[in-house]
C-alpha angles and dihedrals in degrees: 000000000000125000106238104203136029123223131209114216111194098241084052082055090058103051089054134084115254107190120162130223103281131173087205121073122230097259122032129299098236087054099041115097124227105260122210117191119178113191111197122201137219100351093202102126110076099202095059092032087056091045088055105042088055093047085055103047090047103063131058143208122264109277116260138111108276119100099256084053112123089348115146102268113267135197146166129276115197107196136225098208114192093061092052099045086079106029103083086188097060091039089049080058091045091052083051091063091048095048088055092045101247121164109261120190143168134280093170130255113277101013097247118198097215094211145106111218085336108298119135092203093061107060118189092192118104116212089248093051083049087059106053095043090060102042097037076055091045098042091061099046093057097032103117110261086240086067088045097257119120103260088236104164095212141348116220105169144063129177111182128239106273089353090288121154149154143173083280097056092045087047092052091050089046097052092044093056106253113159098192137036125187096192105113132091110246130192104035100121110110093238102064116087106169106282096063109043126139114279103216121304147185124258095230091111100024130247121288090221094053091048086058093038080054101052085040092059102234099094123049124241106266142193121248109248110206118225098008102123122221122217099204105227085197122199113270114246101222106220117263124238094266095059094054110096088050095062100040104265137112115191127048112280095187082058083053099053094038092055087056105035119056103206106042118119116217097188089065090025092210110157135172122286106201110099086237093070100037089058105023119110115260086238077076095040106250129112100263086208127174139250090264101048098047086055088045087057094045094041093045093048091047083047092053087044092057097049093046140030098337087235109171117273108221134177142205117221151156121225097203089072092070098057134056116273111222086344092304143083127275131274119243108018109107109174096054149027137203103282088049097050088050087045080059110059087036088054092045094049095052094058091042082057090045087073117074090211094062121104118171106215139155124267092244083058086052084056093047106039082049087061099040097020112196120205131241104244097226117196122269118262101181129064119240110282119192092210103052130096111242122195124195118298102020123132138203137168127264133182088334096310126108118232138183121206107238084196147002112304148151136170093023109102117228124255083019097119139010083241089057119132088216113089119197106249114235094189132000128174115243106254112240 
């Protein structure tokens, strides 16, 4: 039997994080790295999940001295459950991730889509129903290897099937101990333009965008849940006309776009995130757009990130596109193939390294940097001075080396004793 509701107690409150939406992060800007987060759904499809496990393992983080600095590159994998229980070669995959310490999270068992004639604000699902989709999903995930489950240690995550979702679903993943959930649409409110968008928060208060969603009738009236964390999966801007030489295109992508998708707006250029909408005909409804204009969108909202707040930049994305489907390519999506979808997440991601504040990370790493943050070390700029004050983690120059103070100091020159609070940087990111 499932439990159907999940009830706070205060001391349980407590023991949560409760972190607002914010446009700031919890430690300066100038010291914050560019996060990166995919999230990859499904996995179900070996060709593109193998693709994008070795793209992965074969780049690297930018060189400095946090802990995410010239890592392999990481990312989430949210799974559809029922396909894989009796595939052994995509659980085999799936063990992989866990070997390598991936975040793995659940995309419940059997996909459901949670309405009636398409209408978000009709669910057919019953809580219990809810429950059951998320533990039989979970249960699998963490079951030994030995009992034919995956081994995962602990799944933190959960995205919902076609971004539904109700009191029931965020009950379920409550219940069944999820910690994060990357579901609601983010970046909707008129204000935010890219450079200011929210860095992950908690639901104790709820999400702005859901609150419009809800007043726009496409999102139901929720509860707050205290302590589960959101990853925003903000809209897209589609880059304006005038940004479009530098970034390899002539024509107007937002005129493109708008001439395929009803409902999108070119004035505030905000356009869908997931993969699906970004290559998917227009007869779907969806923008059927080309190599060169998906990694004009990637490269132009990193960009606006940089230049403004550093939020994460997440994406939503499916790992079976950028493989072969049957041995073939798939169906419906006119303006690329295979290879070219796959140019475009190699070609991103060599723009996203090119820049030393980027760090590619899960999004369990966003929840739990946002609750230890780690700076970014930035290069010195001044040279050691013996009458200035310096605090923990500063650095300076010194007789062509670069320091960092481990701990307030002044007077005492660095590399001078063994015994020096001053420590010899490796590695440092150029401050900006």
């Amino acid at each position: 039997m499932f439990a159907l509701t999940h009830t706070a107690t205060a001391d349980d409150n407590e023991m949560k994080p409760n972190v607002s939406p914010s446009a700031l992060p919890p430690i300066p800007v100038q010291s914050s790295p560019m996060f990166i987060s995919l999230g990859f759904d499904d996995n179900v499809e070996a060709d593109g999940l193998k693709w994008v496990m070795d793209l992965l393992a074969n780049h690297h983080n930018p060189a400095g001295n946090d802990d995410f600095a010239g890592e392999p590159l990481t990312a989430s994998f949210f799974m559809h459950c029922e396909p894989a229980m009796e595939n052994e070669e995509i659980k085999a995959l799936w063990r992989e991730l866990a070997e390598r310490d991936y975040d793995i999270g659940n995309h419940t068992y059997s996909h459901p889509d949670d309405k009636v004639n398409y209408n978000p604000l009709q669910p057919w699902m019953t809580a219990e129903q809810w429950q059951e989709e998320v533990k039989k999903c979970g249960d699998f995930l963490t079951k030994d290897t030995e009992d034919g489950g995956i081994g995962v240690d602990e799944v933190n995550g959960f995205r919902a099937p076609f971004m539904t979702y109700n009191d029931n679903t965020l009950n379920a993943i409550v219940d069944n101990g999820i910690q994060y959930d990357v579901s609601f649409p983010a970046g909707i409110v008129p204000e935010q333009d890219g450079t200011n968008n929210y860095w992950p928060f908690t639901l104790d208060n709820g999400s702005p965008s859901h609150n419009l969603a809800v007043e726009g009738w496409w999102k139901p009236a929720i509860d707050n849940y205290p302590g589960l964390w959101e990853i925003p999966l903000h809209t897209l801007i589609i880059p304006p006309d005038s940004e479009m030489e530098k970034y390899g295109l002539d024509y107007s992508l937002r005129d493109k776009i708008a001439s395929r998708i009803g409902y999108f707006d070119p004035v505030s250029g905000k356009g869908d995130n997931f993969d699906w909408n970004l290559y998917t005909t227009p007869e779907w409804g969806a923008a059927g757009l080309s190599e060169d204009d998906v990694v004009a969108i990637y490269s132009y909202n990193l960009d606006l990130r940089l230049d403004g707040n550093r939020a994460p930049l997440v994406l939503g994305l499916h790992s079976a596109f950028y493989g072969l489907l049957n041995g073939g390519e798939h169906f419906g999506m006119p303006e690329t193939t295979v290879a070219s979808r796959q140019n475009v997440l190699k070609r991103f991601i060599t723009y996203a390294l090119s820049k030393p504040q980027v760090r590619f990370v899960s999004h369990q790493d966003l929840v739990e940097w946002m609750q230890d943050p780690e700076p970014l070390t930035l290069c010195p700029t001044t040279e050691w001075q013996p009458h200035t004050v310096y605090i923990e983690g500063d650095t300076v120059t010194y007789q062509g080396k670069q320091w960092q103070a481990k701990w307030w100091t002044m007077l005492q020159m660095p590399g001078l004793t063994d015994y020096s609070p001053w420590e010899e940087l490796e590695a440092c990111t150029p401050a900006t």
